[in-house]
C-alpha positions as CSV (number, residue, x, y, z in Angstrom):
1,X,-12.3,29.6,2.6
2,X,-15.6,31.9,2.8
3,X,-16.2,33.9,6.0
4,X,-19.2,33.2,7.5
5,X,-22.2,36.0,7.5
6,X,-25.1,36.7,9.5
7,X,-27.1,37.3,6.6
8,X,-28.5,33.3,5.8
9,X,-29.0,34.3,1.7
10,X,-24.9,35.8,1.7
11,X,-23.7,32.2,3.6
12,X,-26.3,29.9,1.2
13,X,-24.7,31.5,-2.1
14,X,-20.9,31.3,-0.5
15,X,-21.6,27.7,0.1
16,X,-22.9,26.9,-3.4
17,X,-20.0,28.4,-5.0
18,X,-17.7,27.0,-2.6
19,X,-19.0,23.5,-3.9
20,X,-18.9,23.8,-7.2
21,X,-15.3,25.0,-6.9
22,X,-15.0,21.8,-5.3
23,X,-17.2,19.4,-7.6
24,X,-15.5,20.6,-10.6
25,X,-13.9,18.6,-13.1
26,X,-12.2,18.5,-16.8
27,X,-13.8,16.1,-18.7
28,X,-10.8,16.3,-20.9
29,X,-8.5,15.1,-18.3
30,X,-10.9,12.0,-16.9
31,X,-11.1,10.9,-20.9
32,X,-7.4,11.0,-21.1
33,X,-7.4,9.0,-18.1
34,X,-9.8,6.4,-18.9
35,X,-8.5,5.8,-22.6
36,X,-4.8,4.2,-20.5
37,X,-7.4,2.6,-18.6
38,X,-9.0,0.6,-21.5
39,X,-5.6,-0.7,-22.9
40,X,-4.8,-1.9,-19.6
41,X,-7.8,-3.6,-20.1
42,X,-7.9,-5.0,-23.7
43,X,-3.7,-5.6,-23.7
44,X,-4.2,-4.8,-27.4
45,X,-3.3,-2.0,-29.9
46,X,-7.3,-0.8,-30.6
47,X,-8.4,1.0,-33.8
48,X,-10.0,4.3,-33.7
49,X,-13.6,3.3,-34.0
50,X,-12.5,0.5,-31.2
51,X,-11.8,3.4,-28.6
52,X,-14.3,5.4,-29.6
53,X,-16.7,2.5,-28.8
54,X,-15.1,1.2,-25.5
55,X,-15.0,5.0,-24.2
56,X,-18.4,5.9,-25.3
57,X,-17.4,8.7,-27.5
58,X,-18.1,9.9,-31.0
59,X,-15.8,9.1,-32.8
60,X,-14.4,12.9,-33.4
61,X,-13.9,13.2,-29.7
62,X,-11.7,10.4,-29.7
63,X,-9.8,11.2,-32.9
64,X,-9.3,14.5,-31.0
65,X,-7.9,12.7,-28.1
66,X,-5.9,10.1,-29.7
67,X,-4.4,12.8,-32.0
68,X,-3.1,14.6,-28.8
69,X,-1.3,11.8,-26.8
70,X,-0.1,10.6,-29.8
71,X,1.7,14.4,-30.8
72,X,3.2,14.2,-26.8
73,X,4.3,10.5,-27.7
74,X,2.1,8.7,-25.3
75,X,0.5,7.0,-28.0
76,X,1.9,5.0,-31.0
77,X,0.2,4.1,-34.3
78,X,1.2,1.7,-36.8
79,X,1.2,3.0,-40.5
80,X,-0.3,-0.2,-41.8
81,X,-3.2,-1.1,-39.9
82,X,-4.1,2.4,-38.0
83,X,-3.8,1.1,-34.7
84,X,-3.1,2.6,-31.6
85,X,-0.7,1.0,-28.2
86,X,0.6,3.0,-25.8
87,X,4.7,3.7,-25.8
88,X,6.5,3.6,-22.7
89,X,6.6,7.5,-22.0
90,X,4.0,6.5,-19.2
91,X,5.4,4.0,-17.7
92,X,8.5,6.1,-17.4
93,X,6.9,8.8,-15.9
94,X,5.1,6.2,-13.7
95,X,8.1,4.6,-11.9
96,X,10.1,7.9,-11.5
97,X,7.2,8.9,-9.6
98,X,7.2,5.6,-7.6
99,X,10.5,5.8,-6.5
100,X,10.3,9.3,-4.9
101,X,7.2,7.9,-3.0
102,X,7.5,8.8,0.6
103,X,6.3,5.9,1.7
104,X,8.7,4.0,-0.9
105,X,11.4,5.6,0.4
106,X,10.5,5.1,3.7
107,X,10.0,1.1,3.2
108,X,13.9,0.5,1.5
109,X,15.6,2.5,3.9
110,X,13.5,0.4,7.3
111,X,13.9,-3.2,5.1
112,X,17.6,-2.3,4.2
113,X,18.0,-1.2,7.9
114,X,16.2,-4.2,9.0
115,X,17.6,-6.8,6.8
116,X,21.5,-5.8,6.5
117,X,21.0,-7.0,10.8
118,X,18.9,-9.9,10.8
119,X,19.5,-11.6,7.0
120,X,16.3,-12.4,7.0
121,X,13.3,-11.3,4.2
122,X,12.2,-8.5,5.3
123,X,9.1,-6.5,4.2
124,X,7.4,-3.0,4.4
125,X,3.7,-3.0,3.9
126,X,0.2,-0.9,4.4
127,X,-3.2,-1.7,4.5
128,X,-5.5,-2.3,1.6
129,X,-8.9,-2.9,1.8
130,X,-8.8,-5.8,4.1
131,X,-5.2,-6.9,2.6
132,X,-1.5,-5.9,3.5
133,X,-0.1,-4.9,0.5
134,X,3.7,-5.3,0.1
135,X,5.4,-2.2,-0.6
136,X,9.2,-2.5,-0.5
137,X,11.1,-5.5,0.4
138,X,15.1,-7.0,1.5
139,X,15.8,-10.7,0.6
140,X,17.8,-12.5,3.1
141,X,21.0,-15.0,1.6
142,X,19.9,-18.2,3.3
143,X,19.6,-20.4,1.0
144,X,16.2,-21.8,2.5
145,X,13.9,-17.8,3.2
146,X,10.9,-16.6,2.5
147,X,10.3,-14.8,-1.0
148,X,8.0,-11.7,-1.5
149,X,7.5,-9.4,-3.9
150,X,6.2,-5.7,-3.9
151,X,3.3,-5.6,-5.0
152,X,1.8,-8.3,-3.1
153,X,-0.6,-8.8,-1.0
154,X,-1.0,-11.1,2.1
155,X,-3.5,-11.8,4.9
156,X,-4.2,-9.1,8.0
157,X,-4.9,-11.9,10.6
158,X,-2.7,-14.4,9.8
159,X,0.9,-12.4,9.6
160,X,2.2,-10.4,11.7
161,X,2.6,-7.3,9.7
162,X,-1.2,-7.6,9.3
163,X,-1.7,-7.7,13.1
164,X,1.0,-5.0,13.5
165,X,-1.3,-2.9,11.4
166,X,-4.7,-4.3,12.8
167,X,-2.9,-2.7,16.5
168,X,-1.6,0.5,14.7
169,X,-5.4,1.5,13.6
170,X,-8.7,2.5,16.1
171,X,-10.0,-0.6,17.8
172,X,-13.8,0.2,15.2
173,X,-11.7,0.2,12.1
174,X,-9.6,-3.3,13.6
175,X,-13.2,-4.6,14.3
176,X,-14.9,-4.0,11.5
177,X,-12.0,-5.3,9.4
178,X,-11.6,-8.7,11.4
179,X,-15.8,-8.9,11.1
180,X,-15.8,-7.7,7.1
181,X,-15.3,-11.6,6.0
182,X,-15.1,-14.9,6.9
183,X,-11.3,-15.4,7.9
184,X,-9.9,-18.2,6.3
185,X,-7.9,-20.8,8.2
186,X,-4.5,-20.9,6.7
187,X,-2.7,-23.5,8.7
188,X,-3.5,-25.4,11.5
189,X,-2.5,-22.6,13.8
190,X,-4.5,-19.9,11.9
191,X,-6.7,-17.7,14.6
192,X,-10.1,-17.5,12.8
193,X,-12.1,-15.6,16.0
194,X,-12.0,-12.1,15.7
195,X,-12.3,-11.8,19.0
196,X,-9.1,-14.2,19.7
197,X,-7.2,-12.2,16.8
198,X,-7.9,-8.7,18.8
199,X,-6.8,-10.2,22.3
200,X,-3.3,-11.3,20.4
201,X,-3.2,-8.0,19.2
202,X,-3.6,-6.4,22.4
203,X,-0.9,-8.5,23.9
204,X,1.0,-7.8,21.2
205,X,0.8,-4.0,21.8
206,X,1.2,-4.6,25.8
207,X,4.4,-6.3,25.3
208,X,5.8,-3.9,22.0
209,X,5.8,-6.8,19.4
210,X,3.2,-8.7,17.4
211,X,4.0,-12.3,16.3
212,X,3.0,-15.1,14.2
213,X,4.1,-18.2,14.0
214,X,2.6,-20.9,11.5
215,X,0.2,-18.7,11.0
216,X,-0.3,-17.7,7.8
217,X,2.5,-20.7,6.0
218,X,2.9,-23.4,8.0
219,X,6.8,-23.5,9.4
220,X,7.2,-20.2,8.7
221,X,7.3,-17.5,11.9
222,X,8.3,-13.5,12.0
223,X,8.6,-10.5,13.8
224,X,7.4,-7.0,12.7
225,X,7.1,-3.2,14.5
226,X,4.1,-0.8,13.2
227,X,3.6,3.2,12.9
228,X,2.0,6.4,11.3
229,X,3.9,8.0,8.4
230,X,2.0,11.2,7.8
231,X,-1.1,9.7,8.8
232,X,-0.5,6.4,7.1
233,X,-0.7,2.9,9.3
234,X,3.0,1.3,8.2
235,X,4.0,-2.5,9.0
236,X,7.7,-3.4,9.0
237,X,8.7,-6.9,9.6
238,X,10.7,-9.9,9.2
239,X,9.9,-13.5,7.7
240,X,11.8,-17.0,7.9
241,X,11.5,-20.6,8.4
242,X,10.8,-21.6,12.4
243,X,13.9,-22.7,13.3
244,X,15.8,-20.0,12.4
245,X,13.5,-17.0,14.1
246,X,12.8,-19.7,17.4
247,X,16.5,-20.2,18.0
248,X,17.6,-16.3,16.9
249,X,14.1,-14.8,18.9
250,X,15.6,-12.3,21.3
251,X,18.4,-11.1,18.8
252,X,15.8,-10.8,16.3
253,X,13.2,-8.4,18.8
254,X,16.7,-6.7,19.6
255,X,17.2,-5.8,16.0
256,X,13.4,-4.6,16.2
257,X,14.0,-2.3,18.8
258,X,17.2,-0.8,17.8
259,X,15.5,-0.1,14.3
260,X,12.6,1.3,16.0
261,X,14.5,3.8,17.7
262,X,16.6,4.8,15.0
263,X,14.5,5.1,12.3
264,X,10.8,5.9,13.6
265,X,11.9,7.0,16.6
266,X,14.3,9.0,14.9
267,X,11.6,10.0,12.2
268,X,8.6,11.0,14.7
269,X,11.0,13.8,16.2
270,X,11.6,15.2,12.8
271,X,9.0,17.9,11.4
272,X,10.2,17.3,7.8
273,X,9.0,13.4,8.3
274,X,6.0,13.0,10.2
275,X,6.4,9.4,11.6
276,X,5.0,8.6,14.5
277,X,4.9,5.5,16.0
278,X,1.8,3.2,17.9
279,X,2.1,0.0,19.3
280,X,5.6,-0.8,18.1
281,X,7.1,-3.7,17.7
282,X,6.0,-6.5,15.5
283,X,6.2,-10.1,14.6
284,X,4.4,-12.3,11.6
C-alpha cells in the first residue's frame, strides 16, 4: 500500500499507479475464459471460423488460442471435420475444486450431522440474488420425504432457510430483498407482506428458530438454524411432510440446538474456521 505524502502531486501519481495495478487485466486469460463460456452456450463442437465469430476475434487470435488449450488437452478436435468440444480435463479440475470448498465442506459435515439425528432431508444453503441456493444436502429414509438437490434454488420468504438467512443478514439488506419483487404466494399459508415476513423473522430470532410450515409446499413444514462462515450468511435446516415435524417438534429444535453447539458453536471459537453464529436456530 502507498504511504501517504504531504506533497498533493507525490499522493496524485501514487494513486494512479496504485489503480492501474489494480485495473489491470490479461486479455489472454479473459479469452481463454470466455471461449468455455461459448460452448457452454452453443452445447456443440464449433469450427474455427465459428469461435472466431462468436468471440469477436480474427481468426489468427483464435487459432492461437484454440491451438493452446488444445496442446494442455482442454480442447479436442476431430480429424474429419476440424471441430473443436471441450474434454473433460475441466470439469475435472472443476469438481476437485468443489469439493475442497469451505463452504462445501462445511454444508456435508452440518447436513450429515443434522440428518444422521433427525432422518429427515436436510439441506445447507446461502443466498443468491434473491434465492437460496442449495449447496449440500442429506436424504432422510422415510419412504414419503422431501427431495432436493444441490444446486437448487428455493424461495427466501416462503422456507425457512430463506428466513433463517433473511434474519442472519442487516435488517436494509432483509428489506430491500423482501421489497426487490412481488412475492409470490406459494400456498395458501404463504406470507406475501414484507412487513409480516420481517415480524416472523424477528420472532423467529427472539425465540432462536425460524419456521415454516405450508409455506412454501403445502403439507410440508421444517426447521433450520443460520450463521456467518467467514463472512458468508449460512442456512442449515430440515424438511418433511407435517405430520412427521408437528408430532417430532421439540426433538426436532433439540437436535437444532445440540448441532448448533457442536458444530457452529464449536466452529466460531476456532481461528482456523471463522464461523460465527446470528440468530440461530431455524425452521422452513
Amino acid at each position: 500500500m502507498a504511504s501517504k505524502t504531504s506533497a498533493g502531486g507525490a499522493s496524485g501519481r501514487s494513486e494512479r499507479g496504485a489503480r492501474s495495478v489494480a485495473e489491470t487485466t490479461v486479455p489472454a486469460a479473459a479469452r481463454t475464459l470466455a471461449l468455455f463460456e461459448v460452448f457452454a452456450r452453443e452445447k456443440r463442437e464449433l469450427t474455427k471460423s465459428e469461435l472466431a465469430r462468436l468471440l469477436d476475434l480474427p481468426e489468427s487470435s483464435c487459432s492461437d488460442l484454440l491451438n493452446t488449450v488444445f496442446e494442455l488437452g482442454y480442447v479436442a478436435r476431430s480429424n474429419g471435420t476440424k471441430r473443436y468440444y471441450p474434454t473433460g480435463r475441466l470439469l475435472v479440475a472443476a469438481k476437485a475444486i468443489a469439493e475442497h470448498d469451505p463452504l462445501s465442506l462445511f454444508g456435508a459435515e452440518a447436513t450429515s450431522l443434522l440428518g444422521s439425528r433427525v432422518n429427515e432431508t436436510c439441506t445447507f444453503g446461502v443466498l443468491e440474488g434473491d434465492r437460496v441456493k442449495i449447496m449440500s444436502t442429506y436424504e432422510g429414509s422415510h419412504r414419503l420425504r422431501y427431495v432436493v438437490n444441490v444446486g437448487d434454488r428455493v424461495s427466501i420468504h416462503s422456507t425457512a432457510i430463506g428466513k433463517a438467512l433473511l434474519g442472519t443478514i442487516g435488517a436494509d439488506e432483509r428489506s430491500r430483498l423482501l421489497r426487490l419483487n412481488a412475492l409470490r404466494k406459494l400456498t395458501e399459508f404463504t406470507k406475501v407482506e414484507a412487513a409480516e415476513i420481517e415480524r416472523d423473522i424477528d420472532d423467529g430470532a427472539r425465540r432462536g428458530w425460524y419456521q415454516s410450515q405450508g409455506e412454501g409446499i403445502a403439507e410440508v413444514w421444517s426447521l433450520a438454524i443460520g450463521g456467518l462462515i467467514a463472512g458468508v450468511p449460512v442456512g442449515l435446516s430440515m424438511v418433511g411432510p407435517k405430520e412427521r415435524m408437528a408430532a417430532k417438534h421439540e426433538q426436532f429444535v433439540a437436535a437444532l440446538e445440540e448441532v448448533n453447539a457442536t458444530l457452529f458453536e464449536r466452529h466460531a471459537g476456532s481461528p482456523d474456521e471463522p464461523v460465527r453464529r446470528r440468530g440461530a436456530r431455524v425452521s422452513e
